[in-house]
C-alpha positions, 0 to 999 in steps of 0.5 A: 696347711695347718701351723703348728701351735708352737711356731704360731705368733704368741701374742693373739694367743695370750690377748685371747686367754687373758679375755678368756679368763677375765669372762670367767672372773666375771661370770664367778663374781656374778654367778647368782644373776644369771638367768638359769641359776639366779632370779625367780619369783618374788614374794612377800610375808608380814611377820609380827616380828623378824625372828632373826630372819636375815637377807641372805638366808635360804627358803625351803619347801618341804626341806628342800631349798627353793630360794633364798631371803632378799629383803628384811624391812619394817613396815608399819607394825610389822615385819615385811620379809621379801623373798624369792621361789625359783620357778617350779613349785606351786604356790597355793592362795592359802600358802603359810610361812615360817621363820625355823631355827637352822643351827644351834648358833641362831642361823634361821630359815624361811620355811615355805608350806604352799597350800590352797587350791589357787596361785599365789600372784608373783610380788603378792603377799603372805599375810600375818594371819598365815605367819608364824615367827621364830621363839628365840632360844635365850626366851625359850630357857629363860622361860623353861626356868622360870617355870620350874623354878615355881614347881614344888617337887616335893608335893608333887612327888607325895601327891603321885605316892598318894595317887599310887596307893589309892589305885593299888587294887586296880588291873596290873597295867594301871598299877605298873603305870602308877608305880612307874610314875610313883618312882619317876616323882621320888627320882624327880625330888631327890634330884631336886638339887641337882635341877635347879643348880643346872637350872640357875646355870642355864638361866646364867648362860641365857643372861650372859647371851643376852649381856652379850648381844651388843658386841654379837650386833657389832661384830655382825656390822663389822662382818657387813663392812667386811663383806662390803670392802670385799665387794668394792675389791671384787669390782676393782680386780674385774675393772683391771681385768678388763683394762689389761684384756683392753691393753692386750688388744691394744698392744696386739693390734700395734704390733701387727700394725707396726710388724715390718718397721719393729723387726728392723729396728729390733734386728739392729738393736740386738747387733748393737748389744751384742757387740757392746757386751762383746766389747765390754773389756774394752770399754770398761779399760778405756773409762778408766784410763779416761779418768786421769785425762778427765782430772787434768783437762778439768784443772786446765780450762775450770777456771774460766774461758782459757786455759792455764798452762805453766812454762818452767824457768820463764820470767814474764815481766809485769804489764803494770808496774809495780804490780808482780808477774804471775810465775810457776810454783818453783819458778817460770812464768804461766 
């Protein structure tokens, strides 16, 4: 006959939800090494430069996320970058890599173009001549402003009014064209101004990034350490869940090795207990009435191996002579 699970024995219960949850602490901790969702295959791809490629950041083919970066190391002259592909695409002898801008805060990516007729061996290698690094954004508006700064509006827009006029007699296309380029260089120089002061604010911002780059260094190895305590404390609490599913079974087995001579015991104590709070009246009166028995019980035999008494109206005379005889306070003897 089947127990209900309320009359059952609570113990084994909880020592089994508490190895339960512990597994599962584990298996969220540890997610990524496990074999149907984590691993794959492991490539490499030598870059001239990192491009702020990171451990950690995604692989994607064709847009969609293969894998993920798991090593950035120096080697030589160049960058080796380290990989892996979770298994499913093929990649090709001739397969090439990119590092790609992800967000506009930097975040980077590896971006994966297989190709080739053959497979590219598990560990082998992508080589510089099929690589190409990220262009840094503070290079990109440094460079767009030196640039324009170098680019004489004025001219520039006389040279296309001159070109306009020579092809005045050519075909309505060409000259709609023409014109069209004619009032795109006079917009161009009367915004002259306005270009290059938004020009020198862009070159501002790309030098203030760049001044900054030592604290953003920074606060990414703080994040690192940060992210390294988080670590030790994820391996701690899976050690004290551990012990405590250790000390569950412990305490079970006790238990039950020791069920009949517990209950006895227990069942006296809840008597005695019982009957002190019954009795907690009493006691409490019969510590207070002790304490004046206390007091003078402690006077009598404090000072020494006898006690003193003191007989009223009794005069003992002295053992010695000339020395007096000890007496009460008011008279008597003691």
């Amino acid at each position: 006959m089947r127990v209900p699970i309320r009359e059952r024995d609570p113990r084994p219960i909880g020592a089994i939800g508490l190895v339960i949850l512990a597994v599962f602490v584990y298996l969220a901790f540890n997610i990524q090494k496990l074999p149907l969702i984590g691993g794959g295959t492991t490539y490499h791809a030598a870059f001239a430069e990192a491009g702020g490629i990171r451990s950690g950041d995604p692989v994607r083919i064709a847009g969609v996320t293969v894998g993920k970066v798991t090593g950035v190391d120096l080697e030589n002259a160049h960058v080796m970058v380290t990989f892996t592909v979770k298994d499913g695409p093929r990649l090709g002898d001739q397969t090439s890599a990119a590092v790609k801008l992800q967000t506009l805060l930097g975040k980077k990516y590896l971006e994966v173009t297989p190709s080739g007729p053959g497979h590219l061996q598990s560990s082998g290698e992508i080589p510089l001549g099929r690589t190409t690094s990220s262009y840094d954004v503070v290079d990109a508006f440094s460079d767009l402003t030196t640039t324009t700064e170098q680019i004489d509006t004025g001219q520039l827009a006389r040279a296309l009014e001159t070109l306009s006029t020579e092809f005045k007699d050519s075909p309505g296309d060409v000259k709609a064209s023409l014109d069209g380029l004619s009032r795109l260089s006079r917009t161009v120089a009367s915004r002259d101004d306005q270009l290059r002061e938004l020009l020198a604010r862009a070159h501002a911002v790309t030098g203030v990034v760049a001044d900054r780059n030592t604290q953003v260094a920074s606060l990414i190895r703080n994040g690192d350490l940060l992210l390294q305590e988080l670590d030790q404390r994820r391996a701690a609490i899976h050690t004290l869940f551990l012990n405590t599913s250790r000390l569950a079974v412990q305490l079970t087995g006790l238990v039950d090795d020791n069920r009949a001579q517990l209950a006895p015991a227990l069942a006296q104590l809840h008597q005695v207990l019982t009957t002190l709070q019954r009795e907690e009246t009493s006691l409490s009166n019969g510590v207070k009435m002790l304490a004046p028995f206390t007091r003078v019980f402690a006077n009598a035999l404090g000072n020494g191996p006898w006690f003193d008494a003191c007989v009223p109206n009794l005069v003992v005379p002295a053992v010695t002579p000339g020395l007096p005889s000890a007496g009460c306070p008011g008279g008597g003897a003691r």
